[in-house]
N, CA and C atoms as a LAMMPS dump frame, in Angstrom:
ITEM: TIMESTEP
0
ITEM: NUMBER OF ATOMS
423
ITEM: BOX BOUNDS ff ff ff
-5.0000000000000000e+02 5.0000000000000000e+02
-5.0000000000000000e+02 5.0000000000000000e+02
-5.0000000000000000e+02 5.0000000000000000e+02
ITEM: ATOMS id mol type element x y z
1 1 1 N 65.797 211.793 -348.119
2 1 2 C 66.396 210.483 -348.204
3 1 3 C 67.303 210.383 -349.439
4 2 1 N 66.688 211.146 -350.731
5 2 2 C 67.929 211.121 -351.579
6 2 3 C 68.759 211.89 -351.491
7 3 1 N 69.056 212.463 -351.074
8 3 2 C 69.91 213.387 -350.576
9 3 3 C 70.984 212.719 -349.735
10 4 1 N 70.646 212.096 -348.686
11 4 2 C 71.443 211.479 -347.678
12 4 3 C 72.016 210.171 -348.772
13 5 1 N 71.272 209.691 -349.409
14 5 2 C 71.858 208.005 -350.283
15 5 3 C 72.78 208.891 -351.456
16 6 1 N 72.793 210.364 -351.531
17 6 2 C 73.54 210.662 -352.743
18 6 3 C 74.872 211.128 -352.799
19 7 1 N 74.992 211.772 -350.984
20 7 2 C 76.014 211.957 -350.453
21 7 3 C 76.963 210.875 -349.761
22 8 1 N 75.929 209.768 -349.115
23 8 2 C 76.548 208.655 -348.952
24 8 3 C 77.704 208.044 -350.664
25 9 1 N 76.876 207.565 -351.525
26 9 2 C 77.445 207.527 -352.97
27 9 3 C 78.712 208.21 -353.092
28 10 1 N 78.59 209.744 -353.21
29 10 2 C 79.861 210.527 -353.255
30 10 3 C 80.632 210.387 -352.68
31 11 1 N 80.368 210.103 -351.32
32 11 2 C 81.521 210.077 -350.556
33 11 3 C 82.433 208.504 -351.098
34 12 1 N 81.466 207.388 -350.996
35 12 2 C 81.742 206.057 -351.615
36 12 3 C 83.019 206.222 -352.929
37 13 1 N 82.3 207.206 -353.665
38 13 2 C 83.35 207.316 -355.311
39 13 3 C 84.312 207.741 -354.662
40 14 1 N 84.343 208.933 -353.853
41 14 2 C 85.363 209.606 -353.738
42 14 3 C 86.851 208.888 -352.805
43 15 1 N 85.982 207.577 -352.222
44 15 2 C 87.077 206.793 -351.507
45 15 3 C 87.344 205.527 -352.725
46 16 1 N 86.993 205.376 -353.318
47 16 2 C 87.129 204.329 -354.452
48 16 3 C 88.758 204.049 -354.587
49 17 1 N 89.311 205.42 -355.582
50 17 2 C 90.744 205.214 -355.691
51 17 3 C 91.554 205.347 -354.964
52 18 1 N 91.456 205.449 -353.373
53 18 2 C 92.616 205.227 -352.729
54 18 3 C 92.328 203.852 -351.957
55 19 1 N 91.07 203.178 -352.006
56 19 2 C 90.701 201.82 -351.717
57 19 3 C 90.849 200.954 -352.107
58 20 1 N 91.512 201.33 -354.018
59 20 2 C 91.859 200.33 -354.832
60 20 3 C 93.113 200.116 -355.579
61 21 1 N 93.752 201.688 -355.496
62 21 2 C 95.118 201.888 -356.093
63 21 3 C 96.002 201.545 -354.913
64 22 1 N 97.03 201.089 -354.988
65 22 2 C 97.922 200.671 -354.141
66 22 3 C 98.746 202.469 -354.057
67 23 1 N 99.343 202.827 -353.269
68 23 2 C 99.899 204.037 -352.687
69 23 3 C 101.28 204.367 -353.667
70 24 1 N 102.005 202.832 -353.852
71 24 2 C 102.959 203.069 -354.462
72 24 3 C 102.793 203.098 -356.412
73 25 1 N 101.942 202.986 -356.745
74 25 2 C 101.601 202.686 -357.815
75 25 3 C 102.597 203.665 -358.529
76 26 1 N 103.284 203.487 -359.847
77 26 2 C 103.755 204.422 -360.727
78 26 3 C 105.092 204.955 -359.927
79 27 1 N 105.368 205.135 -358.481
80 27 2 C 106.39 205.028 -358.101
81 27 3 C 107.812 204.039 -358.373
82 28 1 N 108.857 204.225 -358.123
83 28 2 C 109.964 203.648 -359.008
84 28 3 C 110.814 203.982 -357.465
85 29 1 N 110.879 203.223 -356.818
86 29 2 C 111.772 202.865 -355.533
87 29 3 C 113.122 202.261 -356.119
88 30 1 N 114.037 202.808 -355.321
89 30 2 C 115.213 202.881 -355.569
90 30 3 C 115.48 201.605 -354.443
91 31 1 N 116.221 200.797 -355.362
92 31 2 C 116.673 199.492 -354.489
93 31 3 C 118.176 199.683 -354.26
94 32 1 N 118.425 199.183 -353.205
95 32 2 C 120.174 199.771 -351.773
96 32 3 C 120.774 198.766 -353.226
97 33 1 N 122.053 199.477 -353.975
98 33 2 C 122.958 198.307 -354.876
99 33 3 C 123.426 198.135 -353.673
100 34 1 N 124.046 198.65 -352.493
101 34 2 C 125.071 198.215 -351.213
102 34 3 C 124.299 197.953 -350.187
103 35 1 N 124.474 197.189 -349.19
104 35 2 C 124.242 196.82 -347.778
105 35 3 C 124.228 198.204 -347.171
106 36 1 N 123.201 198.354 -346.327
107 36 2 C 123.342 199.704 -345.64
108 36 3 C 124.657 199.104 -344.575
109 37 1 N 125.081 198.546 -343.97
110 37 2 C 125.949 198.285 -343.15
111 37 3 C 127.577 198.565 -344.026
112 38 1 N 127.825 198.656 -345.069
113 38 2 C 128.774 198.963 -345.468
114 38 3 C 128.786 200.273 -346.223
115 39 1 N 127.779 201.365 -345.889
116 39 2 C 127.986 202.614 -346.423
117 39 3 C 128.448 203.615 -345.161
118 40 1 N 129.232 204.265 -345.438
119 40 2 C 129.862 205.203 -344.507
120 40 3 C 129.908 206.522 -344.877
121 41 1 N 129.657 207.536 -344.056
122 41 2 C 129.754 209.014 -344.312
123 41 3 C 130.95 209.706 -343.683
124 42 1 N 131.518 210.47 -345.141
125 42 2 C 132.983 210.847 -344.61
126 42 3 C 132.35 212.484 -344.779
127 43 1 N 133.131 213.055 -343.783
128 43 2 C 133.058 214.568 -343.931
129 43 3 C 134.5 215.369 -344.287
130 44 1 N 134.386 216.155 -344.776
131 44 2 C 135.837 217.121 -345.738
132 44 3 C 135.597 218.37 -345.215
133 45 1 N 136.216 219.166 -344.605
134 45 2 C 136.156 221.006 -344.142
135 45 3 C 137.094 221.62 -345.225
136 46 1 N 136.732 222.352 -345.73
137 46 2 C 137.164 223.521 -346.862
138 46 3 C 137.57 224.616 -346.266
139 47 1 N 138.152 225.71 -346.474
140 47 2 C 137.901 226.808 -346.493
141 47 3 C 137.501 227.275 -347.704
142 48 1 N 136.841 228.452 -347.655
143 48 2 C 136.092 229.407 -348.645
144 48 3 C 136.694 230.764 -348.533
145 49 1 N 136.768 231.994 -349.681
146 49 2 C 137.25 233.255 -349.016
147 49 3 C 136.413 233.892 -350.703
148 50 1 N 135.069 234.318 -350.68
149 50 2 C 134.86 234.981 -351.821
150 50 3 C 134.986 236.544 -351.637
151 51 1 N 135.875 236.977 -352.419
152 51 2 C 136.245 238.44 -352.45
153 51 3 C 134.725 239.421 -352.697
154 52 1 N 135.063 240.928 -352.195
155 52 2 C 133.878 241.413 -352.501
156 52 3 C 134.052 241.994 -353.949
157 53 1 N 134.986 242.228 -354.514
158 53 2 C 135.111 242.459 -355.856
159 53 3 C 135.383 241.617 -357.008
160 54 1 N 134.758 240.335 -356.415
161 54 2 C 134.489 239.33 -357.382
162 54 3 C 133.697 239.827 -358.674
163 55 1 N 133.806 239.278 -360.105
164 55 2 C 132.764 240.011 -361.071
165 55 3 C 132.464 238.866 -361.749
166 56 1 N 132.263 237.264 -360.828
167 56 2 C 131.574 236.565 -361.028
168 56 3 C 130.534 236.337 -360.194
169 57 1 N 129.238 236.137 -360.954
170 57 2 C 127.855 236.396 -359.915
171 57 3 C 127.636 234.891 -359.599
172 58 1 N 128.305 233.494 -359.741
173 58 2 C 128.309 232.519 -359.156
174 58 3 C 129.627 232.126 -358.511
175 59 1 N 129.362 230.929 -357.299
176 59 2 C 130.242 230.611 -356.605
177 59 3 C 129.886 228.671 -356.764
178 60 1 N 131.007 227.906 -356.552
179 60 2 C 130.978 226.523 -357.487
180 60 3 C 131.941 225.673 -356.175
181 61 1 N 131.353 225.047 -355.477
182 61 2 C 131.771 223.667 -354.627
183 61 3 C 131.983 222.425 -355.479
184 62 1 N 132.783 221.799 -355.753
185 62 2 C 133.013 220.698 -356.545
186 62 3 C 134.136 219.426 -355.977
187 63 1 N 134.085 218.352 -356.668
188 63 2 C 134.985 217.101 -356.223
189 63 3 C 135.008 216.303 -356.925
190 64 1 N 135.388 215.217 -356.09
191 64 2 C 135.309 213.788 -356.978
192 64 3 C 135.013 212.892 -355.177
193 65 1 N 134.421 211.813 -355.382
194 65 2 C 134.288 211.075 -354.429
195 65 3 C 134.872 209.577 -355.255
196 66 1 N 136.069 209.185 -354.14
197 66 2 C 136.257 207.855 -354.31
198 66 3 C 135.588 207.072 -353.624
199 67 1 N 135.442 205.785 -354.439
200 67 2 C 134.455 204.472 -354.357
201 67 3 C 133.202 205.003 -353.577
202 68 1 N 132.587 205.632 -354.119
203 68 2 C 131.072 206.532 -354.285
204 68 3 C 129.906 205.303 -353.584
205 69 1 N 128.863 205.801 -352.826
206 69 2 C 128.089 204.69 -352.633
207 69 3 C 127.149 204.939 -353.21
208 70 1 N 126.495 203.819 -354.66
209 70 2 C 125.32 204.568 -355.158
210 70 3 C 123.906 204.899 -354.897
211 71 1 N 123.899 205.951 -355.672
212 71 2 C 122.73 206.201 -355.156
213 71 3 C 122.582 207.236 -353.784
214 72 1 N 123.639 207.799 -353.053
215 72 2 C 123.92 208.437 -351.826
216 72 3 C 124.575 210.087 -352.554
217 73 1 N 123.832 210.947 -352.243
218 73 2 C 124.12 212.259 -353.025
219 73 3 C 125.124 212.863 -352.152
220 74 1 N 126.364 213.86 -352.509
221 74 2 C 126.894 214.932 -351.672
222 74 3 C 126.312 216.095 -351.103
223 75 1 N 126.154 216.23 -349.777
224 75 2 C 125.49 217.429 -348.893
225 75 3 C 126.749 218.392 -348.459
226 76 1 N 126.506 219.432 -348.668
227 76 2 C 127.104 220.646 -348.957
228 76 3 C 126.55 221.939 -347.796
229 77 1 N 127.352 222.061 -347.04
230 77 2 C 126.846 222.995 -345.842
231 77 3 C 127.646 224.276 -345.83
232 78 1 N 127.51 225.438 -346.386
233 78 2 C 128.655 226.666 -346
234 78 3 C 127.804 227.396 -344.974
235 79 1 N 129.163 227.59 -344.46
236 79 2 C 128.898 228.217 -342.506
237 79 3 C 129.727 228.958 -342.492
238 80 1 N 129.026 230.673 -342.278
239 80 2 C 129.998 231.951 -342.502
240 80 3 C 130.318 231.808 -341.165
241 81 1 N 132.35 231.767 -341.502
242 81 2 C 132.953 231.909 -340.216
243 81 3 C 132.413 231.948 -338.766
244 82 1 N 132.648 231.502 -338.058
245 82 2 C 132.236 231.631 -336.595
246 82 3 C 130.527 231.391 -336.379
247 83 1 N 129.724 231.534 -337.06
248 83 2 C 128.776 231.063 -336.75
249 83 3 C 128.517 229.653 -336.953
250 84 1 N 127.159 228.605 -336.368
251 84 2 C 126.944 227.139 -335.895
252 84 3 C 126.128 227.253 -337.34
253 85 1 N 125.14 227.725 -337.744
254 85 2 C 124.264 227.808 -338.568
255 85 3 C 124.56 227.671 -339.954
256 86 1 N 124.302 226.875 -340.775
257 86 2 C 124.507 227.142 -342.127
258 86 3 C 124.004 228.247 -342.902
259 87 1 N 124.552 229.09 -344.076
260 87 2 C 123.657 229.948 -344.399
261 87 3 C 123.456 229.641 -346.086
262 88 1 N 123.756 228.051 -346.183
263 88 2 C 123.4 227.604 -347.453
264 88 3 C 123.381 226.26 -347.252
265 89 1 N 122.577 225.213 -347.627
266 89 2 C 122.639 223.855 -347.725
267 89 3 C 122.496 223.61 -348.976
268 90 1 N 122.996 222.298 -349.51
269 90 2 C 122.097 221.432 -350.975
270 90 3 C 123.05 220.19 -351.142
271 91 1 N 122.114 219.521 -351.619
272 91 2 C 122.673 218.156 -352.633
273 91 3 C 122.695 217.725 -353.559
274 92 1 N 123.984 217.609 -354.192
275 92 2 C 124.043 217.523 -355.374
276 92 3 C 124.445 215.425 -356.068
277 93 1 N 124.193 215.257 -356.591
278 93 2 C 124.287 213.861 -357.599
279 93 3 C 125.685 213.947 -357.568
280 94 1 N 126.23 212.592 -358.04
281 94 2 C 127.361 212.258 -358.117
282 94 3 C 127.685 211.585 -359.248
283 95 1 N 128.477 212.364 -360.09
284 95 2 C 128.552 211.963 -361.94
285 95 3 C 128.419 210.168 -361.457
286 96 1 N 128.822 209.432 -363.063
287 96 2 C 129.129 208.306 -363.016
288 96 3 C 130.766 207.92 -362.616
289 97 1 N 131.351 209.039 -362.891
290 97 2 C 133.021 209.386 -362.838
291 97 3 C 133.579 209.617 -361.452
292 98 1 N 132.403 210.015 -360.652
293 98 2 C 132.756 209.908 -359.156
294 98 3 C 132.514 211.666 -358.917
295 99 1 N 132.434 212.681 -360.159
296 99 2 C 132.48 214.022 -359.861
297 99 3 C 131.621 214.146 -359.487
298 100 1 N 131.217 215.416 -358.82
299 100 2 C 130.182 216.448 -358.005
300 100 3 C 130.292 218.119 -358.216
301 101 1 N 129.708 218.675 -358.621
302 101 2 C 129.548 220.474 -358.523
303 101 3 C 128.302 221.304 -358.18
304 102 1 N 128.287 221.666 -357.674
305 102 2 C 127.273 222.787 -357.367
306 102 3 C 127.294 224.349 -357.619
307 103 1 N 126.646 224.858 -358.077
308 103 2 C 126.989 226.197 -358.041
309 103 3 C 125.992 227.067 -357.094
310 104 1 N 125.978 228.215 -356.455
311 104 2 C 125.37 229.227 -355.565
312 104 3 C 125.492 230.209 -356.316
313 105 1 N 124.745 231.261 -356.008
314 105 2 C 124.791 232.379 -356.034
315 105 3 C 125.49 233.226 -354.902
316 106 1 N 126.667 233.931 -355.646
317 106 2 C 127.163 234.85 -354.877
318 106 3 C 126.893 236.776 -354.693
319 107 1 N 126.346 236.86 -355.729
320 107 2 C 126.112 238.158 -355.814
321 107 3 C 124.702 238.594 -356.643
322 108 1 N 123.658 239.176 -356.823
323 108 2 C 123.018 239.749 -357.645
324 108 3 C 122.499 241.154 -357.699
325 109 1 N 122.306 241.544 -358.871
326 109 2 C 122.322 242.736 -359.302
327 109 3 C 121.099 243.008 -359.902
328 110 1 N 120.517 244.232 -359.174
329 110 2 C 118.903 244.623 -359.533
330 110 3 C 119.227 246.113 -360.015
331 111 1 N 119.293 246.031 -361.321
332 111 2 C 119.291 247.733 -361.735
333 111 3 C 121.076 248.165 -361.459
334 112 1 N 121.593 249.088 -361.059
335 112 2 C 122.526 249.533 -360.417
336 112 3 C 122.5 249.229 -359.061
337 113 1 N 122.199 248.212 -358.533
338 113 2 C 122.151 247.939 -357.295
339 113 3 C 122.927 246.181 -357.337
340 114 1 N 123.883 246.113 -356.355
341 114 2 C 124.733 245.079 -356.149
342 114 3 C 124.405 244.472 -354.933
343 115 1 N 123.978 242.934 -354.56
344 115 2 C 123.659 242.852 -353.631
345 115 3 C 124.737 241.858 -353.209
346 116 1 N 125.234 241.598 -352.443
347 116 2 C 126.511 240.44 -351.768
348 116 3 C 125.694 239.464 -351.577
349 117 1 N 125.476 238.216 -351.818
350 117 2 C 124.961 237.423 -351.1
351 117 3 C 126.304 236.689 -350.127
352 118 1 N 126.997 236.554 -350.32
353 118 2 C 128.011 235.871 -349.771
354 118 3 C 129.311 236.699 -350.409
355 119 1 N 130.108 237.273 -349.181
356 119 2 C 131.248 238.005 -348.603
357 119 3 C 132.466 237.365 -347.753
358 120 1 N 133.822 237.208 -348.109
359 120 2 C 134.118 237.208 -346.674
360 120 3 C 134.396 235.958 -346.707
361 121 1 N 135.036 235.08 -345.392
362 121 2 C 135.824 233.755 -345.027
363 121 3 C 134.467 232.648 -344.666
364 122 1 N 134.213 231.743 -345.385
365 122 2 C 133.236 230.487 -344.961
366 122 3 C 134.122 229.124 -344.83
367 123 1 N 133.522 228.661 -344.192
368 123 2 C 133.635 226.967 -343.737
369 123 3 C 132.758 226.262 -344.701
370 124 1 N 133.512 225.444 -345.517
371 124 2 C 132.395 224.705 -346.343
372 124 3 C 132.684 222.774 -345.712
373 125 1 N 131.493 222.655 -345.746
374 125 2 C 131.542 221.249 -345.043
375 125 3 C 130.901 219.794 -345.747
376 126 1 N 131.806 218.806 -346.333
377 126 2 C 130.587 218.072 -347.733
378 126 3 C 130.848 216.664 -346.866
379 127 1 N 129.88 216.526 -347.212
380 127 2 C 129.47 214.841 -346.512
381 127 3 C 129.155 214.049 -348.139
382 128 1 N 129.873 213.182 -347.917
383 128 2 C 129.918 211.464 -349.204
384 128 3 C 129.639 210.801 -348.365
385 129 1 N 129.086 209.623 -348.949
386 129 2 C 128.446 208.542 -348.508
387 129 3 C 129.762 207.467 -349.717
388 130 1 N 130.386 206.712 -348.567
389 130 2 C 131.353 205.915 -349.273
390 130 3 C 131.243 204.57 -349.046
391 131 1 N 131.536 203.584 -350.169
392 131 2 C 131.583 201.998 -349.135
393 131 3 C 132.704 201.936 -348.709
394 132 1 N 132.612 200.943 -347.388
395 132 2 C 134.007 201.005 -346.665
396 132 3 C 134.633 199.316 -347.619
397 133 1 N 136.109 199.798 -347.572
398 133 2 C 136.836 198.972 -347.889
399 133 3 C 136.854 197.572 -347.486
400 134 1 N 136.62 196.258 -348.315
401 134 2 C 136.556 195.439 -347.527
402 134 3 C 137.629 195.005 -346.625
403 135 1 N 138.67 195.032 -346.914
404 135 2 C 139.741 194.349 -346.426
405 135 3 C 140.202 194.991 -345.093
406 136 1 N 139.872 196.45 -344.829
407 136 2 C 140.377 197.198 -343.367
408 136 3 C 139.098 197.64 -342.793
409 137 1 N 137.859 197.411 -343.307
410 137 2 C 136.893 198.271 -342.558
411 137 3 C 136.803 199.491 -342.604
412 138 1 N 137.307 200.404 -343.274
413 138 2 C 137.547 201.936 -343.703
414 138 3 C 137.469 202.424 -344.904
415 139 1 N 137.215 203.235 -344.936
416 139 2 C 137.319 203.917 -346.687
417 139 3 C 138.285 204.14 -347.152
418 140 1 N 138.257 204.473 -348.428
419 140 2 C 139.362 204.479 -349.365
420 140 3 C 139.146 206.337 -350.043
421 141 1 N 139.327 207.153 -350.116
422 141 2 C 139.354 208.215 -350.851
423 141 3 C 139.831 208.991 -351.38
């Protein structure tokens, strides 16, 4: 019987703090400064062409986004030629200035050994999140 009232107990403590702490506690939720109805996603196609005798071991996507929606990061997709698939994603912040950069890795080197990570002609593809203009319904960029 004590046994059963001691495990009952434990189990009791062990539900305590999620019975009494609220979920969001210490969390810091990000409140919309814009109407979701006036944020819009624009997309930009690049070309890319990193040489194989590059003798820089990074590669650097960068911009500026006009009238920026805050709080909405730039997504960054490179897609080696002809294939659907990305073979790099990320998102990067958007200065206060409206800039954006990312850097990848293009090449690394283990010993005397050179490895390519990225060769050759890519499609780079960046999605902003912009407010649309009030006066035409469209963005401005």
């Amino acid at each position: 019987m004590k046994l059963l009232l001691g495990a009952i107990f434990g189990f009791f403590i062990l539900l305590l703090p999620s019975l009494t702490l609220p979920a969001s506690q210490g969390a810091e939720w990000d409140q919309k400064l814009v109407p979701e109805e006036n944020v819009v996603l624009e997309k930009n196609v690049v070309s890319m062409n990193i040489p194989g005798d590059s003798p820089l071991p990074f590669g650097c996507v960068w911009g500026t986004v006009q009238n920026a929606a805050p709080g909405y990061p730039v997504v960054i997709q490179i897609y080696k030629n002809g294939n659907d698939k990305p073979v790099y994603v990320a998102q990067t912040n958007v200065n206060s200035d409206g800039s954006y950069e990312q850097y990848f890795r293009v090449k690394s080197v283990e010993g005397d050994k050179v490895i390519h990570i990225f060769e050759g002609d890519y499609t780079v593809n960046i999605y902003k999140a912009v407010v649309k203009s009030p006066a035409s319904g469209t963005t401005s960029t």
